[in-house]
C-alpha positions as CSV (number, residue, x, y, z in Angstrom):
1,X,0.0,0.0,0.0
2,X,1.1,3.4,-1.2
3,X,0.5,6.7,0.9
4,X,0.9,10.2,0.2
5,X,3.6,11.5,2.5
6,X,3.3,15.4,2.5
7,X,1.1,18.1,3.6
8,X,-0.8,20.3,1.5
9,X,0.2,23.4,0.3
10,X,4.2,21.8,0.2
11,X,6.4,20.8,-1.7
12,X,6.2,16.5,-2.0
13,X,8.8,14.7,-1.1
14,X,10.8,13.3,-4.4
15,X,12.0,9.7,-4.1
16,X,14.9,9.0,-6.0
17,X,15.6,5.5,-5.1
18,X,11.8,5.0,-6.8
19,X,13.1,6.9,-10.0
20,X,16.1,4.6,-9.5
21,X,14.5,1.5,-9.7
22,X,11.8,2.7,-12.3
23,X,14.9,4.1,-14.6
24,X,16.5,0.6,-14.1
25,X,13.5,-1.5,-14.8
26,X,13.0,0.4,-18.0
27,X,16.7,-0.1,-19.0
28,X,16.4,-4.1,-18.3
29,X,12.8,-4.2,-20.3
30,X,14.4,-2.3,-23.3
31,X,17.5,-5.0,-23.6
32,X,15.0,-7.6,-23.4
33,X,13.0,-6.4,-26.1
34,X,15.9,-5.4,-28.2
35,X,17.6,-8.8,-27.4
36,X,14.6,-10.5,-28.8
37,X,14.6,-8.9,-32.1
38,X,17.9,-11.0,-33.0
39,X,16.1,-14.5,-32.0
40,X,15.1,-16.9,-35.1
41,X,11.8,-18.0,-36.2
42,X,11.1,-21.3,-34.4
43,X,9.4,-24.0,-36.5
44,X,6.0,-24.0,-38.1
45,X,4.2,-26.0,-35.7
46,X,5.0,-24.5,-32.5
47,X,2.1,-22.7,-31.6
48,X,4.3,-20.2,-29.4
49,X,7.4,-18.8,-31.1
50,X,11.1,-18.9,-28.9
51,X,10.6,-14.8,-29.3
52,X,7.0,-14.6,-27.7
53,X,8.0,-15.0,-24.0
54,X,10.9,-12.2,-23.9
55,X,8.1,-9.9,-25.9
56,X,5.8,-10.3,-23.1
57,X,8.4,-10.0,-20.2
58,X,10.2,-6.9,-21.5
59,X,7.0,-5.2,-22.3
60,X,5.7,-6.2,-18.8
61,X,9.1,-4.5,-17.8
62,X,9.4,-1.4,-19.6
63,X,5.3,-0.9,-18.5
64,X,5.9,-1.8,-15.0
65,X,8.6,1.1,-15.1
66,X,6.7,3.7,-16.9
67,X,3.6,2.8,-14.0
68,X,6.3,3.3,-11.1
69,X,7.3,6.7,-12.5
70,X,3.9,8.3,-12.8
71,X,3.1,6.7,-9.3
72,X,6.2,8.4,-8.0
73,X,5.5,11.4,-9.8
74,X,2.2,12.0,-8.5
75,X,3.6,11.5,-4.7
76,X,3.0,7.9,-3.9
77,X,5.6,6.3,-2.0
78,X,5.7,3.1,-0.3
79,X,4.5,3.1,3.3
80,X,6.8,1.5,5.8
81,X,6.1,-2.3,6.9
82,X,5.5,-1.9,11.1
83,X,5.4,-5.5,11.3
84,X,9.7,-5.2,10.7
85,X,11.2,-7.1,13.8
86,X,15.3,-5.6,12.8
87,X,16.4,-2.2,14.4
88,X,17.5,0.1,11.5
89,X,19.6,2.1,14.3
90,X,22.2,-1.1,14.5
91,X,24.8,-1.2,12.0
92,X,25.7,-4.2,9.6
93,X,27.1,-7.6,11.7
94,X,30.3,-7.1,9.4
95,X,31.8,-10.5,10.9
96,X,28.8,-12.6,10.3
97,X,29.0,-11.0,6.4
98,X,32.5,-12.0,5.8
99,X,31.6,-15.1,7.3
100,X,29.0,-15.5,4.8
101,X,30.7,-14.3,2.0
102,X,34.2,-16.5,3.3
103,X,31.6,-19.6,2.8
104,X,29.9,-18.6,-0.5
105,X,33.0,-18.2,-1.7
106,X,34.7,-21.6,-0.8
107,X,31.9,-23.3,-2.2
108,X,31.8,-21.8,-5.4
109,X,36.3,-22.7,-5.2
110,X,35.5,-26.2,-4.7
111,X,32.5,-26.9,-6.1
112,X,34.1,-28.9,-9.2
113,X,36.3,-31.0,-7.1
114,X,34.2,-32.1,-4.4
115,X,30.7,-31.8,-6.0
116,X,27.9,-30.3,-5.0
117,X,27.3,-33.1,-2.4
118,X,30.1,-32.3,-0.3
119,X,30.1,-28.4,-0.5
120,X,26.3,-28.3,-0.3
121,X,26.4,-29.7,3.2
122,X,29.8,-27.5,4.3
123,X,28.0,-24.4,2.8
124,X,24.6,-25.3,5.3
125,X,26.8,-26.0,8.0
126,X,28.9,-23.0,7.4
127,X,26.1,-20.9,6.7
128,X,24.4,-22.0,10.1
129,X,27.5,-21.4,11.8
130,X,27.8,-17.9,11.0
131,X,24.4,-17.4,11.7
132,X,24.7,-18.8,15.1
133,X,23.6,-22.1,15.3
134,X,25.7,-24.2,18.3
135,X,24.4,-27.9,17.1
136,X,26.9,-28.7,14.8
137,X,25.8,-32.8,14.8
138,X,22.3,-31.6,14.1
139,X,23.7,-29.0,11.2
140,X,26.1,-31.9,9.2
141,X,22.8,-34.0,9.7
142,X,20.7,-31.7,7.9
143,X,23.2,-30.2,5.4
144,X,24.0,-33.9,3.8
145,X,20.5,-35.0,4.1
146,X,19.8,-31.7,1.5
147,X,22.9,-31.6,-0.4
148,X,22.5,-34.9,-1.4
149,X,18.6,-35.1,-1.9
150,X,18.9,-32.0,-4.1
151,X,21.8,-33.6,-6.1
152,X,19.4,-36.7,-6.7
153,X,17.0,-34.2,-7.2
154,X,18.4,-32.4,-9.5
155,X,20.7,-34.9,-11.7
156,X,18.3,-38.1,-11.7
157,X,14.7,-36.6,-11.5
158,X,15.3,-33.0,-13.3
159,X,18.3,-34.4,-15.9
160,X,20.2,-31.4,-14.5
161,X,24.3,-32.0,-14.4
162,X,25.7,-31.2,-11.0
163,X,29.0,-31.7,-10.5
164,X,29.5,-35.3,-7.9
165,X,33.1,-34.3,-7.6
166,X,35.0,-36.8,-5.8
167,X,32.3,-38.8,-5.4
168,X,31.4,-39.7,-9.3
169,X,30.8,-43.0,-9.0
170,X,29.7,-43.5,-5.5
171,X,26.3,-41.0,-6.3
């Protein structure tokens, strides 16, 4: 729900991050649509055409961005969600980010030789870790139990190649 934050008789209030994001939705809409000019005719038969789908989603795009910008225009902006349970006066945990990104990162380094079965559970683990969870039996428990049902998931059910890593074979 949008509200009107100013009084009559003043000046409204001019929200640039909502010109921001209404500038940027119309960028990523135009690329789409000019990106689907260069795709090729699909076959006769096919009762949709490979180019109908980015059509629709860069038009939704570039409309969505023209919408935002009159709405902005006219003095809308969003009205802030009470229900929030962070305090905005506290500054960013850097140590649990690095954490985070120190994880992320070591995944995506050794992904290809361990496989996704391997990292997927270290990333949980690590993940929970840095978020503060103290049960680290319960956490490898849980992280192997999903790293290896998406992998099954994923390779056997969806015909999706994830990388088994060390264990090609034993999957």
């Amino acid at each position: 729900m949008t509200t009107t934050h100013h009084e009559p008789g003043t000046r409204p209030m001019i929200d640039k991050a909502q010109y921001g994001l209404a500038a940027f939705l119309l960028l990523v809409g135009g690329f789409v649509l000019v990106d689907a000019l260069g795709l090729e005719k699909g076959f006769a038969d096919q009762p949709v055409q490979p180019y109908a789908v980015p059509y629709i989603v860069g038009g939704a795009l570039v409309l969505l961005g023209i919408l935002l910008a009159i709405a902005t225009a006219r003095g809308d902006i969003p009205e802030s969600d009470e229900g929030e349970d962070i305090d905005l006066t506290q500054g960013t945990d850097v140590r649990t980010m690095g954490m985070l990104a120190v994880v992320l990162v070591a995944n995506l380094a050794l992904i290809n030789f361990l496989g996704w079965a391997i990292t997927g559970a270290l990333l949980f683990v690590g993940a929970t870790r840095a978020l503060g969870s103290r049960t680290l039996v319960r956490d490898i428990a849980v992280g192997v139990a999903l790293s290896v049902g998406s992998w099954y998931a994923f390779y056997v059910l969806l015909g999706v190649p994830i990388p088994a890593g060390i264990l090609d074979g034993v999957l």
